[in-house]
C-alpha positions as CSV (number, residue, x, y, z in Angstrom):
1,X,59.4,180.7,146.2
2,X,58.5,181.2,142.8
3,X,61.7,181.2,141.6
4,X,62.7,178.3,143.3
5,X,59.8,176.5,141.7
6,X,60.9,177.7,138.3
7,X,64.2,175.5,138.4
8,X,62.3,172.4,138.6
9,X,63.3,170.4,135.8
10,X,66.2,172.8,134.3
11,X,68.8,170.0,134.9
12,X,66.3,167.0,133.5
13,X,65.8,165.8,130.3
14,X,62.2,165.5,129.8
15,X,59.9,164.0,127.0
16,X,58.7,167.3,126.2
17,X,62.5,168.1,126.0
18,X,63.3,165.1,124.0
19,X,59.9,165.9,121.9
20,X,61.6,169.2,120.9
21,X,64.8,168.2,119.3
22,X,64.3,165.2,117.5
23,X,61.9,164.4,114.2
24,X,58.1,163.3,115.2
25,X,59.2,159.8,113.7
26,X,61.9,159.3,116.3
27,X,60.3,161.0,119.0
28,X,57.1,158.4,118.4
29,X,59.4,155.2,117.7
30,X,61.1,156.2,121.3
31,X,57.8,156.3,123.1
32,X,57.1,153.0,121.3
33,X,61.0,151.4,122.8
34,X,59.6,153.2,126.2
35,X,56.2,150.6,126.0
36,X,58.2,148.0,125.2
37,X,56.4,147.7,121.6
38,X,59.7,147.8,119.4
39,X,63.3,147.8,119.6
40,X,65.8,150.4,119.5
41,X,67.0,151.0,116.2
42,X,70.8,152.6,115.9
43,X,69.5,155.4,114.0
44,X,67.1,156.6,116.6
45,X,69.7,155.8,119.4
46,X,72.2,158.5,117.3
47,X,69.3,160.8,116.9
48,X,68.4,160.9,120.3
49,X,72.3,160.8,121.9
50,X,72.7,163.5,119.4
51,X,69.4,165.5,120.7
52,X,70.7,164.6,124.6
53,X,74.3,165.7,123.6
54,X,73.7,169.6,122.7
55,X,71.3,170.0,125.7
56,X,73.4,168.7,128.0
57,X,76.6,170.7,126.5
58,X,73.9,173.7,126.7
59,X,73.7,172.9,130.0
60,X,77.4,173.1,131.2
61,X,78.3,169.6,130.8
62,X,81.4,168.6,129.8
63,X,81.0,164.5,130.4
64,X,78.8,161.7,130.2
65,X,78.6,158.5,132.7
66,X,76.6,155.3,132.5
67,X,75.1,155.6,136.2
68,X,75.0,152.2,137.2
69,X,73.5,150.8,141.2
70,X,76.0,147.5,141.5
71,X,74.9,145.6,144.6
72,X,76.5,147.8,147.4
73,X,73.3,149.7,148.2
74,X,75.1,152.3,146.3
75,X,75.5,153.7,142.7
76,X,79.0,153.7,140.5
77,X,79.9,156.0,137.5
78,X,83.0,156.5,135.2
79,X,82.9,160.1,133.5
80,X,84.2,160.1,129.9
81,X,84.5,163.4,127.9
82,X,82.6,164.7,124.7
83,X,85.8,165.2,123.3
84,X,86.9,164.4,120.5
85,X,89.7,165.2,117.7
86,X,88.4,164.7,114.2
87,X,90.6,163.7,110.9
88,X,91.6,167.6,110.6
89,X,92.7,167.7,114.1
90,X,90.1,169.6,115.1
91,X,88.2,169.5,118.9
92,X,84.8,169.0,118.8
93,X,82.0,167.1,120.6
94,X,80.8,163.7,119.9
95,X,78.4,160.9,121.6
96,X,77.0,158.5,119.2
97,X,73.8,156.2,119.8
98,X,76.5,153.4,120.6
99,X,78.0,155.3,123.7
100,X,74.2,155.9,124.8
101,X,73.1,152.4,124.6
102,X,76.2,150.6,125.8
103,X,79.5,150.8,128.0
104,X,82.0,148.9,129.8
105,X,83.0,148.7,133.5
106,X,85.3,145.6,135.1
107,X,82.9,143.2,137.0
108,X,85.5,141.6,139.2
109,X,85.4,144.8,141.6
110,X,82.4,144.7,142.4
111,X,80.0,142.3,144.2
112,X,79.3,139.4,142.2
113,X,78.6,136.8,144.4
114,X,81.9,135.1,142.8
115,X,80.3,134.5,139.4
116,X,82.9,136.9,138.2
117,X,86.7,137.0,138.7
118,X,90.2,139.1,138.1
119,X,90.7,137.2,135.1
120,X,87.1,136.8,133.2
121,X,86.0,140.9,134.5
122,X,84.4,142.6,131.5
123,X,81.3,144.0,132.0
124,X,78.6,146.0,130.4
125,X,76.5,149.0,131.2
126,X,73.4,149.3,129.3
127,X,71.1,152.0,128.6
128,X,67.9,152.1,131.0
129,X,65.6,154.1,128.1
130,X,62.3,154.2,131.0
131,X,64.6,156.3,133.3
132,X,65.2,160.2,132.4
133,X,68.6,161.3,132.1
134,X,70.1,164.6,133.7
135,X,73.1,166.5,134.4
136,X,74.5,167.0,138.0
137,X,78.1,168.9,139.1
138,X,79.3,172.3,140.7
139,X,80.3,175.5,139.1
140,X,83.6,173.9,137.3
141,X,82.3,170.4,136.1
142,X,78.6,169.3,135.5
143,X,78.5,165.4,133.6
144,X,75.6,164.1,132.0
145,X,74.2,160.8,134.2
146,X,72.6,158.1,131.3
147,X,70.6,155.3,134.2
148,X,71.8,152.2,132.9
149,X,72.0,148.3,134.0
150,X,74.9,146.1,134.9
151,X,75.7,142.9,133.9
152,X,78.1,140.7,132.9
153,X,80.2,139.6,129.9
154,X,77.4,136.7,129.8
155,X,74.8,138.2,130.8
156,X,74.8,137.6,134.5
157,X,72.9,140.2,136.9
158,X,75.0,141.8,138.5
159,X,73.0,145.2,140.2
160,X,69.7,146.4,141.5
161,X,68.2,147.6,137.9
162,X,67.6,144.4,135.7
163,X,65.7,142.2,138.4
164,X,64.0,145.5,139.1
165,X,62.9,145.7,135.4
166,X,62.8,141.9,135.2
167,X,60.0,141.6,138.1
168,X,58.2,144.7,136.4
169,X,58.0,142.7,133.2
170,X,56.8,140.0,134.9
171,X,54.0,141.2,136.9
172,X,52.8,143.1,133.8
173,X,52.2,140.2,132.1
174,X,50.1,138.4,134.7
175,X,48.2,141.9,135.8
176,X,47.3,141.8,132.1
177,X,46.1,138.0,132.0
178,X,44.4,138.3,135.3
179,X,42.5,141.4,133.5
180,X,41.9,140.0,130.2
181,X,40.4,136.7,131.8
182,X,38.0,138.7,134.1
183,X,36.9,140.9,131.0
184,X,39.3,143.6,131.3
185,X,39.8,144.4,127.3
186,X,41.0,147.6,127.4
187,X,44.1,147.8,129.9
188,X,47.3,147.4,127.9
189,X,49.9,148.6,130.2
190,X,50.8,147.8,133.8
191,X,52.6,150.2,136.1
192,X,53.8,149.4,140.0
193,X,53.8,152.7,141.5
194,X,56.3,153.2,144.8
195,X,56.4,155.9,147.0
196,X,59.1,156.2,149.1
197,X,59.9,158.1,152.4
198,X,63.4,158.6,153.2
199,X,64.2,159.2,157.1
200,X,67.7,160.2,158.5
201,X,69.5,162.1,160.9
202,X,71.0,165.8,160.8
203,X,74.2,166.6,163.0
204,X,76.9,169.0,163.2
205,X,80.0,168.2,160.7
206,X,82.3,169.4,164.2
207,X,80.5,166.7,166.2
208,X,80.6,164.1,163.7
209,X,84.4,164.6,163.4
210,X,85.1,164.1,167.3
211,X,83.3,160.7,167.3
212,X,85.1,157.6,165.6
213,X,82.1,155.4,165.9
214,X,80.7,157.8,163.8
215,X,82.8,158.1,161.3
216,X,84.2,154.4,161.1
217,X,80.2,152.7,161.5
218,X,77.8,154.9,161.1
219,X,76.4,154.8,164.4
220,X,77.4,155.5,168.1
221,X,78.4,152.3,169.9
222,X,79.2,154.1,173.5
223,X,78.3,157.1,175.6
224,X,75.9,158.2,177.8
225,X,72.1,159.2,177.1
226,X,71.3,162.8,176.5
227,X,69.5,165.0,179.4
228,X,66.2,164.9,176.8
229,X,65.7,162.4,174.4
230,X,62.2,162.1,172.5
231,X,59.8,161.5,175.8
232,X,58.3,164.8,175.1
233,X,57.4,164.1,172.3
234,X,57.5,167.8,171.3
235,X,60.4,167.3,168.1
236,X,58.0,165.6,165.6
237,X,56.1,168.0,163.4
238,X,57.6,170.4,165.2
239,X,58.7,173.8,163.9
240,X,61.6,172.9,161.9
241,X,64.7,175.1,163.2
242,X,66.4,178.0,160.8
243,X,69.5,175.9,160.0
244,X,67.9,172.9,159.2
245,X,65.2,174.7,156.8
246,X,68.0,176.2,155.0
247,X,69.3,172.9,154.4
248,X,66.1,171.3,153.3
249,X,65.7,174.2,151.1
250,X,68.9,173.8,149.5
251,X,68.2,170.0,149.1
252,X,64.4,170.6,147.7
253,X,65.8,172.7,145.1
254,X,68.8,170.6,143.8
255,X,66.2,167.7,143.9
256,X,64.0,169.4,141.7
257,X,66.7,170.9,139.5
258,X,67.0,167.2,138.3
259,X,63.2,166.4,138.2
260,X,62.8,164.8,141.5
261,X,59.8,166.1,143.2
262,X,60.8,166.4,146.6
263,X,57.4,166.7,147.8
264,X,57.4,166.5,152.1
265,X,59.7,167.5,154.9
266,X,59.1,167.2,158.9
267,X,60.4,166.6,162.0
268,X,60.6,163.3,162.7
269,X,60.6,161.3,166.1
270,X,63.9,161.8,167.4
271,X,65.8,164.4,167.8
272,X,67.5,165.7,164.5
273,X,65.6,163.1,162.8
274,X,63.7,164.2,160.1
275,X,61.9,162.9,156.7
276,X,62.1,163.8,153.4
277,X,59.3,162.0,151.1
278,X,59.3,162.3,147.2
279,X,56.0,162.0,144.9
280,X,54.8,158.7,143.6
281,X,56.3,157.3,139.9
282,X,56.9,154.5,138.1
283,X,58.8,152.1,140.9
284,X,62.1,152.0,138.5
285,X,62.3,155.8,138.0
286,X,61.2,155.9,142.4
287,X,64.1,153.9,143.2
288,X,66.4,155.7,140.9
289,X,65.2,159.0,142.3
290,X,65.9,157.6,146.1
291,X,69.5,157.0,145.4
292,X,69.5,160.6,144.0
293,X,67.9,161.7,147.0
294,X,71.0,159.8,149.6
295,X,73.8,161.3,148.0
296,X,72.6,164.7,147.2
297,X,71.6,164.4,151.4
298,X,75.1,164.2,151.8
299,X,76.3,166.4,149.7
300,X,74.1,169.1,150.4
301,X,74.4,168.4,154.2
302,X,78.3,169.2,154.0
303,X,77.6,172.8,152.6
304,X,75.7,173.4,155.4
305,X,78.6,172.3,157.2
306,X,76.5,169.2,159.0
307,X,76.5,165.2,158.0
308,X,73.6,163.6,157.1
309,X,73.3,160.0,158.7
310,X,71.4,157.4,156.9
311,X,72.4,154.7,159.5
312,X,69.3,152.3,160.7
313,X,70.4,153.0,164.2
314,X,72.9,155.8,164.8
315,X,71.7,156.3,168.4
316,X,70.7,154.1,171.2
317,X,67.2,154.4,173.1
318,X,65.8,156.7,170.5
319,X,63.7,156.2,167.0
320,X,65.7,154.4,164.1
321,X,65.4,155.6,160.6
322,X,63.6,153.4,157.8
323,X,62.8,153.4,154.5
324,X,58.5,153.1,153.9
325,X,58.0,152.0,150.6
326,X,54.7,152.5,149.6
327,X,53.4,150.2,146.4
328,X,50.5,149.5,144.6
329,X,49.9,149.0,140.6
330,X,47.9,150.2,138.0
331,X,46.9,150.0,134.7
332,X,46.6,152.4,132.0
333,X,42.3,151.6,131.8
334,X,42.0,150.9,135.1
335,X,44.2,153.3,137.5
336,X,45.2,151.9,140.7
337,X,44.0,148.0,141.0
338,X,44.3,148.5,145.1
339,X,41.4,151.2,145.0
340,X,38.8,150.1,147.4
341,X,36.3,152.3,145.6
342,X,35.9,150.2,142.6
343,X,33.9,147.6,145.3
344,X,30.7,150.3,144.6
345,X,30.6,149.8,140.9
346,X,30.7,145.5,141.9
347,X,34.4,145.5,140.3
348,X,36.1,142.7,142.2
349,X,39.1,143.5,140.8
350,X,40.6,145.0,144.2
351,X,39.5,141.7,146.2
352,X,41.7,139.9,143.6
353,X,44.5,141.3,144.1
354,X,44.3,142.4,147.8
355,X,44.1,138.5,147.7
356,X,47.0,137.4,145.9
357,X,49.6,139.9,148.7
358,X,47.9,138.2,151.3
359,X,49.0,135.0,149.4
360,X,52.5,136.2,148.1
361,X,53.1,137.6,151.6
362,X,52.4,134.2,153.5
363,X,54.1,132.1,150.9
364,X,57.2,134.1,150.5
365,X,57.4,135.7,153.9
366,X,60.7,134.9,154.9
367,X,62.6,135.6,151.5
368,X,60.4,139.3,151.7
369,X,62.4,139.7,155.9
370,X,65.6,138.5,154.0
371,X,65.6,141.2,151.1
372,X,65.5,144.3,154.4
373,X,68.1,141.9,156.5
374,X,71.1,144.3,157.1
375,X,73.2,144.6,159.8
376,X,72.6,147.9,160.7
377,X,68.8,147.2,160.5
378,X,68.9,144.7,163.2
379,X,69.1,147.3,165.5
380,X,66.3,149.2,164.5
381,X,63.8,146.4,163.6
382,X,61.6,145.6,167.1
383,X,61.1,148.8,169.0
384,X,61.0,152.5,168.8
385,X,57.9,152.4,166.6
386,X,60.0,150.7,163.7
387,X,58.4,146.9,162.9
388,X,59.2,143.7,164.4
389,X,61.1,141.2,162.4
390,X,57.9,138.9,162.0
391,X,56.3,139.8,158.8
392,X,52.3,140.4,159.3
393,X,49.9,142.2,157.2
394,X,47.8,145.1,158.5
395,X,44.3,145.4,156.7
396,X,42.0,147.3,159.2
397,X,39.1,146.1,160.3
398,X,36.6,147.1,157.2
399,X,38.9,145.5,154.9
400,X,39.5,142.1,157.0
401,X,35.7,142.2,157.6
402,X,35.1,142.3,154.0
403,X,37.3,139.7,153.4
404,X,35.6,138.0,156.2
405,X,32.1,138.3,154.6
406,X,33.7,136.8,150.9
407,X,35.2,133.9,153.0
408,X,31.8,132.8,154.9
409,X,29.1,133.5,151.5
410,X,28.2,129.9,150.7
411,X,28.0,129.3,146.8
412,X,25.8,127.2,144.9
413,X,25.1,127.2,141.3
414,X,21.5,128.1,141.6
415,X,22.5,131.4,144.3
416,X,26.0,132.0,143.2
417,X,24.9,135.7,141.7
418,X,22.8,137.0,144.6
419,X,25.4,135.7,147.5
420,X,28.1,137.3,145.7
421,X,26.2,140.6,145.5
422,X,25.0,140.1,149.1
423,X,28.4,139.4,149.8
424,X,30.3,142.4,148.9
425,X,26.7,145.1,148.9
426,X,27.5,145.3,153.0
427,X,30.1,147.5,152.7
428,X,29.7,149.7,149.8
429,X,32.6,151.5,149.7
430,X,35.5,151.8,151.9
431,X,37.0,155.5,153.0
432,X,40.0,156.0,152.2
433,X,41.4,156.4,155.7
434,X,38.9,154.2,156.7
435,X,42.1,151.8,158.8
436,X,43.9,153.1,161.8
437,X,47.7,153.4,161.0
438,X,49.8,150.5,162.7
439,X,53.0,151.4,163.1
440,X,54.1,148.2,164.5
441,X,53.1,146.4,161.2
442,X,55.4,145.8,158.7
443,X,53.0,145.4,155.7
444,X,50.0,147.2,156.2
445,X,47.1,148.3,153.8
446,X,46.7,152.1,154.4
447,X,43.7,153.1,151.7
448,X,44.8,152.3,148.4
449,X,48.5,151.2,148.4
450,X,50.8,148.3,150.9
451,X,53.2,150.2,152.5
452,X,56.3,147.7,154.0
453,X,57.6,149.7,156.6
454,X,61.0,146.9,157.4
455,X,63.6,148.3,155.0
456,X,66.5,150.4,156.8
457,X,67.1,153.7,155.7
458,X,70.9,153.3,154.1
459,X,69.5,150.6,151.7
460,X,68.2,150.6,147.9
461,X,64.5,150.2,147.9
462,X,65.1,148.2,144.5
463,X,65.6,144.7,146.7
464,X,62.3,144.9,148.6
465,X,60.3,145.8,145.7
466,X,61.5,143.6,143.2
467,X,60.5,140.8,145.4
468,X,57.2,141.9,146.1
469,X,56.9,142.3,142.1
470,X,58.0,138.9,141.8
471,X,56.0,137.3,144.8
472,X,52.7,138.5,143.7
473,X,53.3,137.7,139.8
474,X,53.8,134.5,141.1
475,X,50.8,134.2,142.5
476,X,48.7,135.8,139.8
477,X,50.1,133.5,137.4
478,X,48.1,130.7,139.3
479,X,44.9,133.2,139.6
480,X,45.3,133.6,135.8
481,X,45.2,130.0,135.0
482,X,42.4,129.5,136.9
483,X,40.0,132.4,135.8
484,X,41.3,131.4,131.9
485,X,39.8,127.9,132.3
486,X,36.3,129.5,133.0
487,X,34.8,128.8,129.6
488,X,31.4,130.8,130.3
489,X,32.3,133.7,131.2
490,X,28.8,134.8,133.0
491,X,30.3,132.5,135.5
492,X,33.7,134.8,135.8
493,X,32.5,136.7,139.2
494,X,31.1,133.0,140.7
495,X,34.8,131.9,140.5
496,X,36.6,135.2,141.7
497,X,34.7,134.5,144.5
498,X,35.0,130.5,145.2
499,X,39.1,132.0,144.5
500,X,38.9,134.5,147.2
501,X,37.1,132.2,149.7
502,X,40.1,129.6,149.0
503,X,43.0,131.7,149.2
504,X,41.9,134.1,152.0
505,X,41.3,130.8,154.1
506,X,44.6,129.0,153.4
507,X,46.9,132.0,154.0
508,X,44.9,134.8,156.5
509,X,47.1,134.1,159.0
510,X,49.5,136.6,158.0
511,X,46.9,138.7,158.9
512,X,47.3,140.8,162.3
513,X,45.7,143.8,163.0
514,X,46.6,144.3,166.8
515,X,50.2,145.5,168.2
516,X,53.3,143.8,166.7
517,X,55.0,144.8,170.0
518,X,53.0,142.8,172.5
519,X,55.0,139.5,173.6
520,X,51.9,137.2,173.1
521,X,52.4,138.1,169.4
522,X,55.4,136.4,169.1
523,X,53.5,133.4,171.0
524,X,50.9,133.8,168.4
525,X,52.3,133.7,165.4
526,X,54.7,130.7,166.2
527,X,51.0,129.2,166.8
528,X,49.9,130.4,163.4
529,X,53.7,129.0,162.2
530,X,55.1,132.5,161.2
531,X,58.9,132.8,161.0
532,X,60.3,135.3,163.9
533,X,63.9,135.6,162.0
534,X,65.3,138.4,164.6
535,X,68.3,139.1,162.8
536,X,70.5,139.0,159.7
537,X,72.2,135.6,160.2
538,X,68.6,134.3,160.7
539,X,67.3,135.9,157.8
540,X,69.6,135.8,154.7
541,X,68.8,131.8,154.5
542,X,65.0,133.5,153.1
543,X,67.0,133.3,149.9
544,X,67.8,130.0,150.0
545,X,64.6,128.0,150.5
546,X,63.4,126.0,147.9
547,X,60.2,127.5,147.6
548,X,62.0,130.9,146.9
């Protein structure tokens, strides 16, 4: 084990790695580009494709690629060589700042959504500098993978990275405003965190091969149940059998070769269903590390001479696989904004912003069902402990009761201080497991981070989160404007309350803390006028509404 735990990171270019190779003046200028504080300048960009160009040749690498995630749930690359012949006509390596920052793929081949065609197809890849780089191949050919963005010859968005980043930007800028107007001086940095767990399904490579279903859609579309299925219950957390710990093990240490910490592994549900969660990071490194973790599955799985199936629903009557994505933000002053603990120091900070999802989730619902609408997710979504398609929010009950209480204090000017004190002093601080864990909820509080359980297992985790980055921004820009036009600012917690009380009224009825399964639900929230949009066709027009 210790050996295994020795190759984390070999295959990664870290800071530290970067700090060791290039001059303290480019090494701080890049942590200022990494802050977003300055630009790139082409002399640090050759300094640093210099520094990034002997480790990875130390490394075995022959090749670089600009690793790009177009929008096929997938990711694209193009190797190119270090080759080069100089004037002399001599071989020797070379990879300038200008092939870090920039390269060039046709658009045309790819989705576009027709803003790009056969006869207008240049694109351009460009560097992602918040996203490590690493080197990845076999015994014969390792390439250096450089995470860049995707767009077109005018700019146009064309992948999963740059509304990724774009959202980032933007709920970093009303995080800090929000902060700033409630007398946050110090926090200077925002950070969405995302954790993700990735579920899928192990089977022999010889069974795989014998099934066309299999191979042609991903999932089984006839045949007969098998003599034991899940009713047992006995497979999740279960001992996890020899063959597919050597797999895992295999997979664990590849992952971590390339600085993915691969942190959990179980049994799941079904049978051969299993999970494999990886540590909390920044949400663009998270989804770049999940789309790491899918193909090396594959990969690894045929060694092992299996398949790994990252299907929704590969199987009928049993558990589908999802996607959780677990997210919450943070500051650099403040940690994690969706801490419940800083209630005991009479920081209202986490009512704020437990607020505005409640808001951003009610407002936006259906374009948050149409970024996990996939076809093969419609079979998963409704049963077999995955969510239904109507999008709720879980709080627990200590957290809606708190709410609750904020809703029903009664300000005045002369009693605004005590009520507010009163109002919040009832529940002093909140355990961290202090709610149940709903597993027919598809957005549900679970002690200091959302987790939306709806996306399918075979998609990118960058659609779902960049419009919950966008959704709340959204919705903190109005907070912002609001707490900004509080000239006395004794007054601030008076108006994060009157706030709280408003929004929490108008849009609580997202909130449902009972079983998403239960058939007067669906009566219920067509009551509360909550979309049921059961399937794809239903809910790509979530796109398409003017509010979106």
């Amino acid at each position: 084990m210790k050996n295994q735990l020795e190759l984390y990171g070999i295959n990664y270019f870290s800071d530290q790695e970067l700090k060791n190779r290039v001059s303290e003046g480019v090494y701080k200028e890049f942590q200022k580009v990494k802050r977003r504080t300055q630009e790139l300048s082409l002399e640090t960009a050759d300094a640093i494709a210099n520094a990034v160009k002997m480790w990875a040749i130390d490394n075995g690498a022959t090749h670089f690629t600009h690793w790009f995630q177009p929008l096929t749930e997938a990711t694209a690359e193009k190797h190119d060589s270090f080759i080069a012949i100089n004037p002399n006509g001599i071989v020797m390596p070379q990879f300038s700042g200008k092939d870090l920052i920039k390269g060039e793929a046709d658009t045309s081949s790819f989705p576009n959504g027709g803003v790009r065609s056969t006869f207008e197809a240049r694109g351009y890849t460009a560097w992602d500098a918040s996203s490590p780089m690493f080197v990845r191949g076999n015994d014969i050919s390792k390439t250096l993978y450089i995470p860049t963005a995707f767009l077109g010859y005018n700019g146009e968005t064309l992948d999963k990275k740059v509304p990724l980043i774009r959202s980032l930007r933007s709920i970093e800028k009303q995080v800090l405003r929000v902060q700033k107007a409630i007398g946050d001086t110090e926090s200077s940095y925002v950070d969405v965190n995302l954790g993700v767990e990735q579920e899928y399904f192990l089977i022999s490579k010889e069974s795989y091969n014998k099934r066309q279903d299999l191979l042609l859609g991903g999932r089984t579309i006839f045949g007969a149940n098998p003599p034991k299925g899940q009713e047992l219950s006995d497979h999740y957390y279960g001992t996890i059998k020899d063959k597919v710990s050597s797999y895992m093990a295999e997979l664990d240490a590849e992952l971590w070769k390339i600085g993915v910490m691969a942190k959990t592994k179980h049994n799941e549900v079904s049978p051969n269903q299993f999970e494999l969660a990886v540590m909390f990071s920044s949400a663009n490194i998270s989804v770049d590390q999940n789309q790491l973790v899918m193909d090396i599955m594959k990969k690894v799985a045929t060694k092992h001479k299996l398949t790994a199936l990252l299907h929704e629903k590969p199987f009928a009557n049993i558990n589908g696989s999802g996607k959780h994505c677990n997210w919450s933000i943070s500051t650099d002053a403040k940690g994690n904004l969706l801490d419940p603990k800083t209630l005991v120091d009479g920081d209202l900070s986490f009512l704020i912003y437990v607020t505005a999802i409640i808001e951003a989730v009610d407002r936006y619902g259906d374009l948050l069902r149409a970024s996990t609408a996939t076809p093969g997710n419609d079979f998963r979504l409704g049963g077999h402990e995955a969510p239904p398609a109507i999008i709720s929010i879980y709080l627990g009950d200590q957290l809606t009761e708190i709410l609750e209480n904020v809703e029903n204090v009664e300000i005045t000017p002369q009693n605004a201080p005590l009520q507010v004190k009163t109002g919040i002093k009832n529940y002093p601080k909140i355990p961290k497991d202090a709610s149940d864990r709903n597993r027919t909820s598809p957005f549900a509080f679970t002690g200091n981070k959302f987790e939306f359980r709806m996306p399918g297992s075979s998609a990118s985790p960058s659609t779902p989160t960049y419009i919950i980055n966008a959704i709340v921004a959204d919705v903190l820009r109005e907070y912002a404007d609001e707490f900004e036009q509080v000239a006395d600012k004794s007054q601030i917690n008076t108006k994060i309350i009157e706030l709280i009380k408003e929004r929490y009224h108008r849009h609580k009825r997202r909130v449902f803390n009972g079983n998403g399964y239960d058939k007067e639900w669906i009566k219920e929230a067509k009551e509360r006028g909550i979309s049921n949009l059961r399937n794809t066709i239903e809910g790509l027009p979530g796109y398409l509404q003017d509010e979106s």
